[in-house]
PAZAPA-4460 file (N, C-alpha, C; in steps of 0.05 Angstrom, whole numbers, plus 32768, in hexadecimal, padded with zeros to 4 digits):
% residues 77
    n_x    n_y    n_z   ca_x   ca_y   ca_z    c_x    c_y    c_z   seq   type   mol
   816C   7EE5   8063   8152   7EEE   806C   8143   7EFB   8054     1      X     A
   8129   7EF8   8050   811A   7EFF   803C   810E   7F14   8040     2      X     A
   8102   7F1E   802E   80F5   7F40   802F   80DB   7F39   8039     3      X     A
   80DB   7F46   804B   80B5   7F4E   8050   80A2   7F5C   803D     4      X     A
   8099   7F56   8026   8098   7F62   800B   8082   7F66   801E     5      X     A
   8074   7F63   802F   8054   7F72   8038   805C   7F8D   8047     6      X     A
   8064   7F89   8058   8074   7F9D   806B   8081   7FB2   8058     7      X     A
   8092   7FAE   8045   8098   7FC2   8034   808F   7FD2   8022     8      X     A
   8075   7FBD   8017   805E   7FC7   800F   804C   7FDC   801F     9      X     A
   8044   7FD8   8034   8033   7FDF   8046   8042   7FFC   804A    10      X     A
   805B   7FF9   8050   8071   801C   805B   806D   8028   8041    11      X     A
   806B   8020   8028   806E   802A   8012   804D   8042   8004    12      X     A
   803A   802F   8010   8024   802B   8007   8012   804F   8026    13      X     A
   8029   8041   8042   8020   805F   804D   802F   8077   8044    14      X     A
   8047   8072   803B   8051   8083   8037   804A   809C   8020    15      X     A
   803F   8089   8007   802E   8096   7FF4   801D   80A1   7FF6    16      X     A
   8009   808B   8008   7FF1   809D   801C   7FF6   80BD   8027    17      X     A
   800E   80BC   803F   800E   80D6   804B   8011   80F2   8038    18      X     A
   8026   80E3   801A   8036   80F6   8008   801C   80FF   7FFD    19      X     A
   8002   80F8   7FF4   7FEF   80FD   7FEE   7FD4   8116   8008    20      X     A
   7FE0   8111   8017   7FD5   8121   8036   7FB4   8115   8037    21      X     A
   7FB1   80F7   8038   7F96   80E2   8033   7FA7   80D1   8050    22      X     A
   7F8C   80D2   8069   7F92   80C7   807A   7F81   80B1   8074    23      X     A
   7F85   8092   8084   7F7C   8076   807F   7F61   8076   8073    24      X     A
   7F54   8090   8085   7F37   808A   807F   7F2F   8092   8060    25      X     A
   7F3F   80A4   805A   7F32   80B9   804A   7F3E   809E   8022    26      X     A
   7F55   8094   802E   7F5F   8082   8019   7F48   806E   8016    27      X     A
   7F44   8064   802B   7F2A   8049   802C   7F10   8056   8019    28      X     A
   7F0E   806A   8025   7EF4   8079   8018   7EF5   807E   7FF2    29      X     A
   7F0E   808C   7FF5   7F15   808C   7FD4   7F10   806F   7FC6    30      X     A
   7F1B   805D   7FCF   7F21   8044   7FCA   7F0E   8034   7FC5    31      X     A
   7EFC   8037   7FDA   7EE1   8029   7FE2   7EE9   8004   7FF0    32      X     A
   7EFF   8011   8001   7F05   7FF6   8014   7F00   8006   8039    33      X     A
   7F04   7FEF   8040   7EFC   7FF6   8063   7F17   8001   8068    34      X     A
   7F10   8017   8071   7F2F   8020   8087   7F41   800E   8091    35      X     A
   7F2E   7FFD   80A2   7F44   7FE7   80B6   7F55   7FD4   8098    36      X     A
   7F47   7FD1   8080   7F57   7FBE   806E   7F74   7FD4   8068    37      X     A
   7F78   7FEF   8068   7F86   7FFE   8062   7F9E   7FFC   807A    38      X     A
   7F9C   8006   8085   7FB0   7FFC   80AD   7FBA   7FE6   80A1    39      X     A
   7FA8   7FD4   8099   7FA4   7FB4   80A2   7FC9   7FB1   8083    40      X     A
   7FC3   7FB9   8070   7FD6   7FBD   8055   7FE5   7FC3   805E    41      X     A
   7FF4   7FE8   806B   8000   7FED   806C   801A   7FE0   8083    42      X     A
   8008   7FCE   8090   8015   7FC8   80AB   8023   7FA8   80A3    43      X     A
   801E   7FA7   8091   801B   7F8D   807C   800C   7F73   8084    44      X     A
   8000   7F76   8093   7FEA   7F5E   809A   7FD8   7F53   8088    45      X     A
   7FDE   7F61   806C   7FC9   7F56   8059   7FD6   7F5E   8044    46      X     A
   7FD0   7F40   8030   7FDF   7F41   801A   7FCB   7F4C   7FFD    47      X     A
   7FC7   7F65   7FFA   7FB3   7F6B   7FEB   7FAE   7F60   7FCE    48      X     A
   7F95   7F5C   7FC2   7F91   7F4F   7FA6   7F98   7F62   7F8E    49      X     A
   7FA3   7F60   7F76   7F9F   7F6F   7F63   7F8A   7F84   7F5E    50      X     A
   7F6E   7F79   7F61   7F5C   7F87   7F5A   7F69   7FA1   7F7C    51      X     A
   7F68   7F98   7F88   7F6E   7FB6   7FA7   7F85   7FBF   7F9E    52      X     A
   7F9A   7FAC   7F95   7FAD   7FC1   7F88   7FA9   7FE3   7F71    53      X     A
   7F9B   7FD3   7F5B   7F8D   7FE4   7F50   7F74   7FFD   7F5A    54      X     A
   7F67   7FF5   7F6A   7F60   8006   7F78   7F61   801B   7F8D    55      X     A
   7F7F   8012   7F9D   7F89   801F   7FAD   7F9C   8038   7F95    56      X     A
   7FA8   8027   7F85   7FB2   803E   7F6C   7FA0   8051   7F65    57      X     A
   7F91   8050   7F5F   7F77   8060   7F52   7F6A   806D   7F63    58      X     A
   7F6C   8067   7F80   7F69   8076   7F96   7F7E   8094   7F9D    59      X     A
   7F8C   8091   7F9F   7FA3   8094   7F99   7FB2   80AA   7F85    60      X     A
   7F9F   80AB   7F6D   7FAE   80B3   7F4D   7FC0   80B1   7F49    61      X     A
   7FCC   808D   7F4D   7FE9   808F   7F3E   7FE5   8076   7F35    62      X     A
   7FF9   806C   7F25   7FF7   805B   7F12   8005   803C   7F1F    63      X     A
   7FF8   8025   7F17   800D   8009   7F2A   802A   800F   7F21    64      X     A
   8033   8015   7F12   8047   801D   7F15   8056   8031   7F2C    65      X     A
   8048   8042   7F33   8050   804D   7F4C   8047   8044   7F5F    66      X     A
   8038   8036   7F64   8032   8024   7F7C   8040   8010   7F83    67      X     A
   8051   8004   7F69   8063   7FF3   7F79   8080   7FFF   7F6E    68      X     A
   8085   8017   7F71   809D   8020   7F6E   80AD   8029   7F89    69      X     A
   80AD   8010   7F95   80BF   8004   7FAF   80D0   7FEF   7FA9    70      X     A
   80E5   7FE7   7FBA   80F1   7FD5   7FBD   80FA   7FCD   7FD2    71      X     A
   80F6   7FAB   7FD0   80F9   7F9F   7FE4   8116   7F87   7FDE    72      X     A
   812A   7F86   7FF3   8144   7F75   7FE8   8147   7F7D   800A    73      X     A
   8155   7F67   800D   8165   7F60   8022   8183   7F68   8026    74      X     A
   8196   7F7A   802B   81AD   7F7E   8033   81C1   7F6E   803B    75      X     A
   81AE   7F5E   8050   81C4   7F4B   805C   81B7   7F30   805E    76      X     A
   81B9   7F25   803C   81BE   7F11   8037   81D4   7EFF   8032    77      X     A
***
């Protein structure tokens, strides 16, 4: 079985969110994306572009490196 790299992305991406105390709206706003695209990420329904990567970082104040400092692997392969 393969990783849901969106889904793990998305848990990763609220999780940073909450650690920051920035609810959906207030991230979108920093960001300058629509709220519902934010839900829409975290929930992994959308596979976001580099350029939103970068901007969700910078939203954010942390570096792509901490944005994708998750991991996704399968256990029971």
């Amino acid at each position: 079985m393969e990783c849901d790299i969106l889904s793990k992305f998305g848990a990763h991406l609220r999780e940073l969110r909450t650690e920051k105390g920035l609810s959906q709206t207030e991230l979108a706003y920093r960001g300058n994306f629509d709220r519902n695209y934010i839900g829409m990420i975290e929930r992994g329904e959308r596979n976001p572009s580099l350029k939103s990567l970068f901007g969700i970082a910078k939203a954010l104040d942390i570096t792509l490196q901490e944005l994708f400092n998750f991991e996704c692997n399968d256990k029971h392969k």
